[in-house]
Backbone of each chain as ProteinMPNN parsed JSONL, in Angstrom:
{"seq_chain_A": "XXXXXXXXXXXXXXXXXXXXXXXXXXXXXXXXXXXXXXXXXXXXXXXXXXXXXXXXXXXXXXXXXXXXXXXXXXXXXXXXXXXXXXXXXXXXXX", "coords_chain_A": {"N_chain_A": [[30.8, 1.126, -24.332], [28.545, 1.065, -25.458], [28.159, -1.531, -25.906], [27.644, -2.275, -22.955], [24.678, -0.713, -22.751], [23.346, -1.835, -24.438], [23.028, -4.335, -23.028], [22.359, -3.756, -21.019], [19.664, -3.033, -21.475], [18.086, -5.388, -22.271], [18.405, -7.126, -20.267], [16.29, -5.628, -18.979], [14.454, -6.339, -20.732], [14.215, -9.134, -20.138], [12.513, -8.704, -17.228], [10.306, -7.121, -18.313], [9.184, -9.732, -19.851], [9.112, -11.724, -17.69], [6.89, -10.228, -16.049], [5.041, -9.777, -18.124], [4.316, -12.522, -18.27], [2.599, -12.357, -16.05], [0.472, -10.973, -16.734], [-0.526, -13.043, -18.862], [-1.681, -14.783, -17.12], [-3.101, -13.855, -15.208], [-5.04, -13.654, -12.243], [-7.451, -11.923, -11.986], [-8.892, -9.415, -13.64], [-7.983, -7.008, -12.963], [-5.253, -7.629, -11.968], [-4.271, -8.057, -14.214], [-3.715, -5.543, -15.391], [-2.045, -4.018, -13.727], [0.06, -5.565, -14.097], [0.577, -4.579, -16.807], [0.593, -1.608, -16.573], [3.349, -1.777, -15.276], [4.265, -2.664, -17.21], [4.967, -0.867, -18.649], [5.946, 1.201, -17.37], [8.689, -0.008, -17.62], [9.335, 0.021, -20.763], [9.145, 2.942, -21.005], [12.207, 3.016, -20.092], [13.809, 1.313, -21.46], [13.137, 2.737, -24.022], [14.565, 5.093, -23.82], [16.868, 3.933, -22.962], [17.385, 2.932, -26.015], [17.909, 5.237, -27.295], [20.523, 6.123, -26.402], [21.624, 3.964, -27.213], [21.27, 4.308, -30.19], [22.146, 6.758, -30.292], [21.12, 9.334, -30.504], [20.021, 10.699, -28.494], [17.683, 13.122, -28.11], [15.905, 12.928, -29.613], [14.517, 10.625, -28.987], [14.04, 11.337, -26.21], [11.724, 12.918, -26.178], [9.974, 11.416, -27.165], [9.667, 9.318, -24.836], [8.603, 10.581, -22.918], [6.203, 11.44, -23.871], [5.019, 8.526, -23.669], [5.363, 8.236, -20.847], [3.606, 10.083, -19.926], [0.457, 8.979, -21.285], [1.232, 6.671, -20.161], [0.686, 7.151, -17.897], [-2.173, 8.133, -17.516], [-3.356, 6.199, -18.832], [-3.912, 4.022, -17.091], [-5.055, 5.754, -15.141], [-7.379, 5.808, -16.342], [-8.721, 3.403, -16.665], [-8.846, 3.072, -13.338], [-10.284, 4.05, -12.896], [-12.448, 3.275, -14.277], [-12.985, 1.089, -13.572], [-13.774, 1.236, -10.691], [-16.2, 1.655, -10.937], [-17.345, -0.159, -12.382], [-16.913, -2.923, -11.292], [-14.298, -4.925, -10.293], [-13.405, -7.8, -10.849], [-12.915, -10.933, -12.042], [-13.218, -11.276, -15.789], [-13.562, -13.497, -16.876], [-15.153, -15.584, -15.355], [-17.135, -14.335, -14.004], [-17.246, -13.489, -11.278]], "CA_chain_A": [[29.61, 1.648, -23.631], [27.28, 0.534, -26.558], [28.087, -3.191, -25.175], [26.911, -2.286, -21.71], [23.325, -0.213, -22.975], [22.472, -3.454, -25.147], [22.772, -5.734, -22.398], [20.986, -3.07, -19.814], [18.467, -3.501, -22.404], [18.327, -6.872, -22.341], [18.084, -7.497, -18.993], [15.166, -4.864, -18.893], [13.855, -7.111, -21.461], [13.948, -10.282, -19.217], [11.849, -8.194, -17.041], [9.015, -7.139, -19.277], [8.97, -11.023, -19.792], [8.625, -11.663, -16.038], [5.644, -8.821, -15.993], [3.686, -9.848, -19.445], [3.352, -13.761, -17.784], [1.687, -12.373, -15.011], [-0.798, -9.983, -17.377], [-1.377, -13.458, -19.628], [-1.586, -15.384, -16.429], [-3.573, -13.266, -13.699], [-6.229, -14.417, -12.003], [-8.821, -11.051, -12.232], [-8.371, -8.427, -14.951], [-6.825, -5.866, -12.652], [-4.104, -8.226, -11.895], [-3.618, -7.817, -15.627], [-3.621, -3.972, -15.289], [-0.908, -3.799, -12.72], [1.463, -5.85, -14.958], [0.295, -3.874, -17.986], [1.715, -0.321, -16.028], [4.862, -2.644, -14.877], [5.751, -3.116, -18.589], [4.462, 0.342, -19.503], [7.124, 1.715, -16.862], [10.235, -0.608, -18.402], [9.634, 0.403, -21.584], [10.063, 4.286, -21.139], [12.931, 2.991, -19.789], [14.255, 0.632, -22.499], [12.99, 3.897, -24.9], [15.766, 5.701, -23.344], [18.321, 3.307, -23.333], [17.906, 2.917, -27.128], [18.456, 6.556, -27.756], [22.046, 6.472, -25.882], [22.229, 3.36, -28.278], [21.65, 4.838, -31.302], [23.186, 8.241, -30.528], [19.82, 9.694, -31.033], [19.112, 10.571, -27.276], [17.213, 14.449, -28.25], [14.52, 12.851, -29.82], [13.626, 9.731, -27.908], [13.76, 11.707, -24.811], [10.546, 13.718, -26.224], [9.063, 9.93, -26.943], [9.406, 8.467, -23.542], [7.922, 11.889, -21.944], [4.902, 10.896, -24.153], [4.953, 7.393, -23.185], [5.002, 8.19, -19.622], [2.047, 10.636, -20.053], [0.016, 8.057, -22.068], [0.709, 5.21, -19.361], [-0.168, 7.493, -16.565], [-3.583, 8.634, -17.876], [-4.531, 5.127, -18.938], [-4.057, 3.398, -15.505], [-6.098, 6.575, -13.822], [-8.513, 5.987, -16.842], [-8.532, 2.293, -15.977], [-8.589, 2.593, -12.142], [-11.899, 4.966, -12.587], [-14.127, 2.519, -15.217], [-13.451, -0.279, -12.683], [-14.284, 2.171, -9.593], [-17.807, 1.953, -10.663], [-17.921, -1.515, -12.95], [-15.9, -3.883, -10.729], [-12.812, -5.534, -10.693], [-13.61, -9.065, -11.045], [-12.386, -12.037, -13.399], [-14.136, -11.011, -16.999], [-14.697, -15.218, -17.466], [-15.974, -16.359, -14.648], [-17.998, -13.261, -13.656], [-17.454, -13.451, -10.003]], "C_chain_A": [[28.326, 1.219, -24.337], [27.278, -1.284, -25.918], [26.916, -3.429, -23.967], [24.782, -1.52, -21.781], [22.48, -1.199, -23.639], [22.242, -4.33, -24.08], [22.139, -5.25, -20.801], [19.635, -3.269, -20.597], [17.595, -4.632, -22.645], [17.482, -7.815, -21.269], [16.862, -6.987, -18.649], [14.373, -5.499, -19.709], [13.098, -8.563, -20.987], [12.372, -9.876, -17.893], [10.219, -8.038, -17.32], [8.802, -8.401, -19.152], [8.03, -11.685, -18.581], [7.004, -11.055, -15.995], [4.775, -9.546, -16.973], [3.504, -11.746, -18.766], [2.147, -13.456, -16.721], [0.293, -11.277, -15.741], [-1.328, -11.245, -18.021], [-2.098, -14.155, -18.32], [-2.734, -15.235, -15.323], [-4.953, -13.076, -13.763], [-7.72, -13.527, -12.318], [-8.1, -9.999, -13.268], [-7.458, -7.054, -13.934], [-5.54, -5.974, -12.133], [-2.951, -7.638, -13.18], [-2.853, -6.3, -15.744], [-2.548, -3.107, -15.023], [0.208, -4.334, -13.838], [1.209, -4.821, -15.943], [1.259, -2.434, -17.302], [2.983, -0.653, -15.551], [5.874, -2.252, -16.235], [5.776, -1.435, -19.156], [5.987, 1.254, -19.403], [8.605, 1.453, -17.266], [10.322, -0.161, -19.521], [9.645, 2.211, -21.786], [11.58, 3.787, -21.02], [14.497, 2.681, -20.98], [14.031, 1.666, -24.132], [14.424, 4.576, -25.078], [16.989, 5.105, -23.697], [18.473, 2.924, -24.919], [18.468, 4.262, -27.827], [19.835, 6.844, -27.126], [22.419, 5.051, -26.624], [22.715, 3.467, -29.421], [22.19, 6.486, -31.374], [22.242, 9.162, -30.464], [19.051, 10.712, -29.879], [17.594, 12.023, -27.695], [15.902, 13.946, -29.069], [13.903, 11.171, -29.499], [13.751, 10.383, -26.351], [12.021, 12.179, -24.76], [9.326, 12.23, -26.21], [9.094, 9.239, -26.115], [8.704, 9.427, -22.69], [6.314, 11.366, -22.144], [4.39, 9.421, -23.689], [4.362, 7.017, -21.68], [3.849, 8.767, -19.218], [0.939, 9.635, -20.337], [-0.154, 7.065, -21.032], [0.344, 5.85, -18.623], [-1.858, 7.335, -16.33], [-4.477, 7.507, -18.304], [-4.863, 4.36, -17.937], [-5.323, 4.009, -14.822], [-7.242, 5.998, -14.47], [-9.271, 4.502, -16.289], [-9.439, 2.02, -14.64], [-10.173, 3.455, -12.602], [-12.648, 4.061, -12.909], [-14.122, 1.605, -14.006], [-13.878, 0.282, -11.092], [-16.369, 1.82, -9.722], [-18.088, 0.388, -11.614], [-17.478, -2.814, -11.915], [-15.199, -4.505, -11.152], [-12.558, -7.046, -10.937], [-12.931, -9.555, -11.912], [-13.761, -11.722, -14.527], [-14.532, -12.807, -17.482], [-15.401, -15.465, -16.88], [-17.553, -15.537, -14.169], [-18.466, -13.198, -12.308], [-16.904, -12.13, -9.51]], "O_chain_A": [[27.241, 1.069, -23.776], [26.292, -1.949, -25.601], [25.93, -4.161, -23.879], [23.892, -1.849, -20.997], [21.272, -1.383, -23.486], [21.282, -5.097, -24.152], [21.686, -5.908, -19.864], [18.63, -3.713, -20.041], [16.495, -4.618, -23.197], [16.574, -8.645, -21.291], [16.159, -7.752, -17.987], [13.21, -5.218, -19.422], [11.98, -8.997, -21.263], [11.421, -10.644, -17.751], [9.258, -8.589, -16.783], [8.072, -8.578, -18.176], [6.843, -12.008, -18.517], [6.061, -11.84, -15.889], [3.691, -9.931, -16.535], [2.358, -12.178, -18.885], [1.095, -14.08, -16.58], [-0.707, -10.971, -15.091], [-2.557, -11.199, -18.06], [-3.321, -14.102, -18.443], [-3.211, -16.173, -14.685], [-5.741, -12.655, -14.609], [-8.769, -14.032, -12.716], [-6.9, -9.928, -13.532], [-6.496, -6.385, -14.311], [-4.786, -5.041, -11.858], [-1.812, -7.179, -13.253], [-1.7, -6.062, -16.105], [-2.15, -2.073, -15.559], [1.063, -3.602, -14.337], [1.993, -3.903, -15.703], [2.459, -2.302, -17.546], [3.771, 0.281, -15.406], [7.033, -1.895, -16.447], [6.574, -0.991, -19.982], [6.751, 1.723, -20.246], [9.508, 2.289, -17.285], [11.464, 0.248, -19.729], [10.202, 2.665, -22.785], [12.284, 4.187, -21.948], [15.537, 3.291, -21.227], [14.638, 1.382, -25.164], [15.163, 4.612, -26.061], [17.883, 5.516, -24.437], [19.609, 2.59, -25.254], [19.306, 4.29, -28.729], [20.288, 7.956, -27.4], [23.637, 4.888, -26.687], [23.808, 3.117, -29.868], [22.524, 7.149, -32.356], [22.83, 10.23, -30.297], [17.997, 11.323, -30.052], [16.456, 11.62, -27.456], [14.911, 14.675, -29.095], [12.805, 10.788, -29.903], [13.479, 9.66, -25.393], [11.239, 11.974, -23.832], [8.297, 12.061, -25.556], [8.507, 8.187, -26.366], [8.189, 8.973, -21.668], [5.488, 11.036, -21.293], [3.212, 9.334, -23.342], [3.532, 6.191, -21.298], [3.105, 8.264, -18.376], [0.344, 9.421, -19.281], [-1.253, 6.553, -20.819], [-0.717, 5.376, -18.218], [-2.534, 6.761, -15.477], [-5.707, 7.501, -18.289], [-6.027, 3.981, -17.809], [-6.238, 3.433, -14.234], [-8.163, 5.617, -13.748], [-10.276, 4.539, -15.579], [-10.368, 1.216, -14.573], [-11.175, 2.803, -12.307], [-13.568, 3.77, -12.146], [-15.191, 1.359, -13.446], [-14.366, -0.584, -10.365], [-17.312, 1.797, -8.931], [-19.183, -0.138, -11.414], [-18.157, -3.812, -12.159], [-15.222, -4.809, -12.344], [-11.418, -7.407, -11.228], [-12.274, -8.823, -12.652], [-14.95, -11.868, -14.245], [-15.46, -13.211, -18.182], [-16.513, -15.687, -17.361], [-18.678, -16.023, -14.049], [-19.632, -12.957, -11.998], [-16.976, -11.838, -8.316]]}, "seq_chain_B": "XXXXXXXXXXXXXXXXXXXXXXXXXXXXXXXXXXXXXXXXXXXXXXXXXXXXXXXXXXXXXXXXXXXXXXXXXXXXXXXXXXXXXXXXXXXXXXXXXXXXXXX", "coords_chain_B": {"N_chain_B": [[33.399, 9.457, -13.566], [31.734, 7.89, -15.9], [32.169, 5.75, -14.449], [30.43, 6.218, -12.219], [27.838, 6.731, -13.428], [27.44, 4.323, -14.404], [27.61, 2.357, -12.061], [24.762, 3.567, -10.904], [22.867, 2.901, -12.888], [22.839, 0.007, -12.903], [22.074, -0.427, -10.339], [19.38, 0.395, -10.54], [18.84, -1.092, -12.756], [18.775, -3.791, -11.324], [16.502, -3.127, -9.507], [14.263, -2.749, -10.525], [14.081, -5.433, -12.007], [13.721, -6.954, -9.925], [11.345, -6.245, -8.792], [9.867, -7.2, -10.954], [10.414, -9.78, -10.425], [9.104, -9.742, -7.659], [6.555, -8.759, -8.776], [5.87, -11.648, -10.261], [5.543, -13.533, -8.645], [4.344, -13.073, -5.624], [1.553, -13.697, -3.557], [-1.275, -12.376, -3.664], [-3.241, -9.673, -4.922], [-2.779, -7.072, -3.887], [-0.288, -7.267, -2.334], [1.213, -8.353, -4.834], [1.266, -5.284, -5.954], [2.37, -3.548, -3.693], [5.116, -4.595, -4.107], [5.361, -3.759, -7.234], [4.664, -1.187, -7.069], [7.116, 0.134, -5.038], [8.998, -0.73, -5.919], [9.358, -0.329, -9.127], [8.848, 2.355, -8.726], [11.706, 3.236, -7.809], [13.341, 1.799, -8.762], [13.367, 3.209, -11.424], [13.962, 5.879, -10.901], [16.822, 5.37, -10.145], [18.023, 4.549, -12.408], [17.341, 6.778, -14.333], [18.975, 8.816, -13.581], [21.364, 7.589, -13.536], [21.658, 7.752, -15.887], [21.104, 10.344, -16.404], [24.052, 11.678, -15.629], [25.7, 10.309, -16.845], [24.768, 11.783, -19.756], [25.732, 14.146, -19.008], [26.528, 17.791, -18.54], [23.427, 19.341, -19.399], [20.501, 19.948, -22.006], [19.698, 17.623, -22.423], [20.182, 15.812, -20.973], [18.77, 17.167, -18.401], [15.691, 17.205, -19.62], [15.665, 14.708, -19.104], [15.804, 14.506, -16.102], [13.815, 15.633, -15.986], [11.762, 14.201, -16.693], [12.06, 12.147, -14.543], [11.625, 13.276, -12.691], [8.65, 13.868, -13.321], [8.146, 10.863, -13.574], [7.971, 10.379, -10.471], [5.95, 11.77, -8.953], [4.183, 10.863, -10.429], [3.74, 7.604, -10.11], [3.63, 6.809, -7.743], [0.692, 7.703, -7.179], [-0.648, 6.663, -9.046], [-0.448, 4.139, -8.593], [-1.898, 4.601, -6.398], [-4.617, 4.976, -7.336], [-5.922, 2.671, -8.243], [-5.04, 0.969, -6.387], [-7.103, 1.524, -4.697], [-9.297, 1.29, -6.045], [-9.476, -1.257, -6.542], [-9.733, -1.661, -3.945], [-12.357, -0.653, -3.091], [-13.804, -2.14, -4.813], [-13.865, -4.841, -3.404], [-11.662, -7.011, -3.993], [-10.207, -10.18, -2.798], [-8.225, -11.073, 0.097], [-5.195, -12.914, 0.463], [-5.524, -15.616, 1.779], [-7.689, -14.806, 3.183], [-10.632, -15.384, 2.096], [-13.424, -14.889, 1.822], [-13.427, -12.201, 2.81], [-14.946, -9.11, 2.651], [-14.328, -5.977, 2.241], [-15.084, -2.507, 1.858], [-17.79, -0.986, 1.815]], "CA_chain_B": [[32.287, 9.902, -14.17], [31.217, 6.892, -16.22], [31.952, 4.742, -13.784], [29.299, 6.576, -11.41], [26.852, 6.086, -14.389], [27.01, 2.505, -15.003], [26.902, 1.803, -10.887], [23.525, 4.147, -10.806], [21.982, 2.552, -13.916], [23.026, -1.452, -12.574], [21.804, -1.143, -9.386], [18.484, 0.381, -11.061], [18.196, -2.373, -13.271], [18.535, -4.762, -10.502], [15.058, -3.087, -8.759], [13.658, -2.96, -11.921], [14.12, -7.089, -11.925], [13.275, -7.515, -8.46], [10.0, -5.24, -9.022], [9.15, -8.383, -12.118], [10.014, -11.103, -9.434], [7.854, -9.93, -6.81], [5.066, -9.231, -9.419], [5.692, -12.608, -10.588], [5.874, -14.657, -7.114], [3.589, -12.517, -4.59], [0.236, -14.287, -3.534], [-2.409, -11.906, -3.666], [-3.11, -8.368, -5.653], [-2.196, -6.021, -2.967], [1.456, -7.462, -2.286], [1.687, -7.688, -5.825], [0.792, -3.604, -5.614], [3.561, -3.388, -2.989], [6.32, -4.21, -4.78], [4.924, -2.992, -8.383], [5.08, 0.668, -6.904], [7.969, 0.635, -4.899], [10.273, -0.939, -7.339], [9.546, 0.506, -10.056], [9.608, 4.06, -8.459], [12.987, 3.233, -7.215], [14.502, 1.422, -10.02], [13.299, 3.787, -13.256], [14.232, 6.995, -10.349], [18.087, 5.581, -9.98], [18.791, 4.57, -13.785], [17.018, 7.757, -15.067], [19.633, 9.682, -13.091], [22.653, 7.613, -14.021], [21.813, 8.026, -17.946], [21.927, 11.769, -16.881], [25.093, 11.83, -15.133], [26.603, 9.583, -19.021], [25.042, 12.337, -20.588], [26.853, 15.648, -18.702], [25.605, 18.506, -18.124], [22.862, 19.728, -20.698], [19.351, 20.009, -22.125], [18.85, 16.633, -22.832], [19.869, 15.619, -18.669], [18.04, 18.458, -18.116], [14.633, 16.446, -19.5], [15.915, 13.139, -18.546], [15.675, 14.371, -14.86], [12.604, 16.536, -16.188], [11.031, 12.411, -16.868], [12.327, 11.116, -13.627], [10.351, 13.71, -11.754], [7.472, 13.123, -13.167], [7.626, 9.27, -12.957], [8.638, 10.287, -8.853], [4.947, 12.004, -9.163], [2.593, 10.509, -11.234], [3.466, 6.098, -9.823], [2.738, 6.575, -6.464], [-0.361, 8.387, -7.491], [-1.201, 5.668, -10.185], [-0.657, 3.155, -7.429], [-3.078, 4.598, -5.491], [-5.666, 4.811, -7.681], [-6.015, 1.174, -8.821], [-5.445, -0.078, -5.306], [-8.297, 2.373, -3.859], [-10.566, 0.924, -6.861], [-9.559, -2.595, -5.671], [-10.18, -1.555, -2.374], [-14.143, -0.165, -3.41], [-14.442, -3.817, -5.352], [-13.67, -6.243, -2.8], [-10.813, -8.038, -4.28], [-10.196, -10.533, -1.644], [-6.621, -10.984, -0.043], [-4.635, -14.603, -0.248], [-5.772, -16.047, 2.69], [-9.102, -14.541, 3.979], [-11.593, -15.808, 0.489], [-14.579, -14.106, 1.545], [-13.487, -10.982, 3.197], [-15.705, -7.355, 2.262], [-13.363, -5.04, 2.388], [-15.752, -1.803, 2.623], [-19.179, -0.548, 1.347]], "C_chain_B": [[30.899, 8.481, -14.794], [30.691, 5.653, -15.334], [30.764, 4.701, -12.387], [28.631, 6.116, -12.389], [26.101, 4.273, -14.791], [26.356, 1.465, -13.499], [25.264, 2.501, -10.665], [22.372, 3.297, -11.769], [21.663, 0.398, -13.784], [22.158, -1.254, -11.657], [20.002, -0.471, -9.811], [17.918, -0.286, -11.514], [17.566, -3.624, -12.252], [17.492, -4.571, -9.839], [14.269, -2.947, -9.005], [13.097, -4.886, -11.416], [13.709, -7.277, -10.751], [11.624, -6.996, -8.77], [9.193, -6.962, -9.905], [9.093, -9.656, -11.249], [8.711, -11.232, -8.678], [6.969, -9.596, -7.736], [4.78, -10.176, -9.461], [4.875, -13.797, -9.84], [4.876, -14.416, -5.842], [2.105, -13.201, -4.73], [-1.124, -13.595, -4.261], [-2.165, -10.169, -4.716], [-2.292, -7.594, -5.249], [-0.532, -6.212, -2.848], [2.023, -7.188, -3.479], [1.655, -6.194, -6.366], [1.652, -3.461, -5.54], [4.344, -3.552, -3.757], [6.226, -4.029, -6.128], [5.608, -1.483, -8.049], [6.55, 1.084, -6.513], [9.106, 0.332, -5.693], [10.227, -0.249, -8.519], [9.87, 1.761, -9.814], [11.0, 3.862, -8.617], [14.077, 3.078, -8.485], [14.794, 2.527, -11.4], [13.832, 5.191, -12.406], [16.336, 6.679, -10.54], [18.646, 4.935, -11.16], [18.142, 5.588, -14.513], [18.499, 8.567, -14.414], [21.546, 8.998, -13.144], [22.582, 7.891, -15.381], [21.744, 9.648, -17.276], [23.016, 11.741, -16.254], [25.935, 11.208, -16.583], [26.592, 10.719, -19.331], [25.432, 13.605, -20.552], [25.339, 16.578, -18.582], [24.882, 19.358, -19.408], [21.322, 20.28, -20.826], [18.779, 18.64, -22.362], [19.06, 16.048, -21.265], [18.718, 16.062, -18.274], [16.224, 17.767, -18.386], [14.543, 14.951, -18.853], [15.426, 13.111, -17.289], [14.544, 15.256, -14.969], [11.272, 14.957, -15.681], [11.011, 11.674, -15.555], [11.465, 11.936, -12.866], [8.886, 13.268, -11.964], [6.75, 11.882, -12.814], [7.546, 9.516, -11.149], [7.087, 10.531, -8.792], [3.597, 11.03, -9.358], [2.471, 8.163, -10.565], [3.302, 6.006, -8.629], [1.084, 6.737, -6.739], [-1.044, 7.117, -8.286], [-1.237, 4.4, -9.203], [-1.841, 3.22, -6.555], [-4.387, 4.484, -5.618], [-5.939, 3.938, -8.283], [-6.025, -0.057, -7.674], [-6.465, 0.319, -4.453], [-9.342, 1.704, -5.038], [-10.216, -1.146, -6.43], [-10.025, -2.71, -4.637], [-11.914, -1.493, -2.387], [-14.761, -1.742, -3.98], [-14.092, -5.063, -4.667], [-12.898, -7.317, -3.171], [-10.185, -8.48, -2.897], [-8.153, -10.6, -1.541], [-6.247, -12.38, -0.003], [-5.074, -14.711, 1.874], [-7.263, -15.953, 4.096], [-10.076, -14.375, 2.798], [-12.283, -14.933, 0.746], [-14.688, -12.739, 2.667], [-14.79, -9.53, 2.227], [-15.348, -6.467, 3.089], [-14.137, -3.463, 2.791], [-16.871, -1.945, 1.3], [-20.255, -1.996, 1.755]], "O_chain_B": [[29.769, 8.225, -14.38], [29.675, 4.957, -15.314], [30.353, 3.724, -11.762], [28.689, 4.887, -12.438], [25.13, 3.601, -15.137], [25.497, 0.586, -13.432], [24.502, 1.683, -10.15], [21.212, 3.104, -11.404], [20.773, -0.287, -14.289], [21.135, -1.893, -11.903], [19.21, -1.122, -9.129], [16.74, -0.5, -11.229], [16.475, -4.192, -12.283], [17.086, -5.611, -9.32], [13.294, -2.912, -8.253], [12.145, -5.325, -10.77], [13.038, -8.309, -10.794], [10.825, -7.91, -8.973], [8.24, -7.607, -9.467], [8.142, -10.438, -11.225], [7.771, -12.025, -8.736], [6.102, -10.457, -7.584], [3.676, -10.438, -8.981], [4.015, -14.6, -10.203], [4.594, -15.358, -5.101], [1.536, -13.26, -5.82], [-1.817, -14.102, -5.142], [-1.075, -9.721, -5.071], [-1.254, -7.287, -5.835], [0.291, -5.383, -3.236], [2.9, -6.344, -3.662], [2.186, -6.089, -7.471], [2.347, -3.224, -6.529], [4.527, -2.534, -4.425], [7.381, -4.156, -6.537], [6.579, -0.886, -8.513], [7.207, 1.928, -7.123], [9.998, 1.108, -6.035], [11.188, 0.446, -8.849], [10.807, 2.358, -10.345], [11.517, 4.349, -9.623], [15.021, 3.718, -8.949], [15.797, 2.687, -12.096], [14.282, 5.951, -13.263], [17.072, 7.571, -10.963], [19.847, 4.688, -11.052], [18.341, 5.361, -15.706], [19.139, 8.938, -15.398], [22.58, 9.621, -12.905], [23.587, 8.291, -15.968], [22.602, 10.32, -17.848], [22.74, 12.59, -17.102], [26.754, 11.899, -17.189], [27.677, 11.296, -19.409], [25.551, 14.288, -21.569], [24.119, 16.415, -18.55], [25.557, 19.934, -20.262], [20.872, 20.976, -19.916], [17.566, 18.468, -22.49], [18.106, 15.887, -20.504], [17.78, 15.385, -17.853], [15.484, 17.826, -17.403], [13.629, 14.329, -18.311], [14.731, 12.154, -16.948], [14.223, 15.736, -13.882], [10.411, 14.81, -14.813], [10.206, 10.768, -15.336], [10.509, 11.374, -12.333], [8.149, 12.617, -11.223], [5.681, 11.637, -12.255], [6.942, 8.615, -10.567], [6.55, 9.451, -8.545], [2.584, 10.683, -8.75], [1.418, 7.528, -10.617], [2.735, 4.973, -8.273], [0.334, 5.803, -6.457], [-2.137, 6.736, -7.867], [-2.266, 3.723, -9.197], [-2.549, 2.316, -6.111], [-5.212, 4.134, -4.774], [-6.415, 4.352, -9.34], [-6.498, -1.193, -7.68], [-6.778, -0.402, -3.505], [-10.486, 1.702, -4.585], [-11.062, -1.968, -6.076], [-10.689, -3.679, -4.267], [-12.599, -2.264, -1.715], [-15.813, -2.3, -3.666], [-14.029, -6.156, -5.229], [-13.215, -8.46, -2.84], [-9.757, -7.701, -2.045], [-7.251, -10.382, -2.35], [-7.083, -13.135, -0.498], [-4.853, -13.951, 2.817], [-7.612, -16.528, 5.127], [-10.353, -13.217, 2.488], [-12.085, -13.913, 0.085], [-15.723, -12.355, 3.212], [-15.137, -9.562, 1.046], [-15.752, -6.161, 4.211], [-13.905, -3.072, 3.935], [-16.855, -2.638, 0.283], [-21.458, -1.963, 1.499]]}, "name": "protein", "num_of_chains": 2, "seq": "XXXXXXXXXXXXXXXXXXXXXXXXXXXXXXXXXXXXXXXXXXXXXXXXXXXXXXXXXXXXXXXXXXXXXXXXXXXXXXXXXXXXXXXXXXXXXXXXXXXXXXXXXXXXXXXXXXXXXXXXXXXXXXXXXXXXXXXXXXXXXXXXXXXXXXXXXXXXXXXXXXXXXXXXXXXXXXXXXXXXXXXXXXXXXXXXXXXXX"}
């Protein structure tokens, strides 16, 4: 069962991957944003699955609770500054 | 038992990974939105709930499916407010450049 949580892990890893090209990659900063809460979301996930790795689950459960708090509140915080600055590309300044 | 667990937590992963494709592959913001929200809801909702079914019945399930509610909660919600501030800034969509969306 430790075989199969490493290589759910793994795969959730490939993922993130997927997700962080399109944050170095994307074309206006809130492109970036979106991947950024993508990976935010996999890694509670991948949190989890290391605590049924290491046996541990009772106290990475309390650290993915925080995690998920933490990404919520920065997205909203996020989605507000650009509510009133705009959402544009930060190089070009269009 | 297990073997419920491992099909709940696979086919999770797999909408997980689909969720990173279409980020990857989708033209414009908004699509990429679309399947951001609903995959992820979906995927982190049906492998939170096979890791509790592994781990029986308890207090640590017991938060596991405490976590999955909230994610059920709080990523629609977080979806909405990032594509409603896209929406206020005129990010255009893949195929109509100089749309103005409102205000």
């Amino acid at each position: 069962m430790q075989v199969f949580f490493l290589a759910t892990s793994l795969v959730i890893l490939l993922a993130v991957l997927l997700a962080l090209y399109r944050v170095i990659k994307g074309p206006a900063i809130i492109d970036r944003i979106v991947g950024l809460n993508v990976i935010g979301t996999k890694t509670i996930t991948i949190i989890l699955l290391t605590g049924f790795l290491f046996e541990r689950i009772e106290f990475f459960i309390d650290i993915a609770f925080v995690y998920a708090l933490i990404n919520f509140i920065g997205l909203l915080t996020f989605s507000k500054y650009f509510e009133r600055k705009g959402a544009n590309d930060w190089r070009t300044g269009k | 038992m297990t073997v419920l667990a491992v099909v709940f937590v696979c086919s999770g992963v797999f909408f997980l990974l689909l969720g990173a494709v279409g980020i990857l592959r989708f033209p414009d913001f908004y699509t990429r939105m679309h399947a951001a929200g609903k995959c992820d809801t979906l995927g982190v909702l049906l492998t939170f709930l096979g890791l509790a079914i592994y781990e029986g019945f308890g207090l640590a399930s017991a938060k596991i499916l405490l976590i999955a509610l909230f994610l059920l909660l709080t990523s629609p919600t977080a979806t909405h407010a990032i594509a409603r501030a896209a929406l206020n800034n005129t990010v255009t969509r893949a195929g109509r450049p100089e749309e103005t969306v409102r205000r």
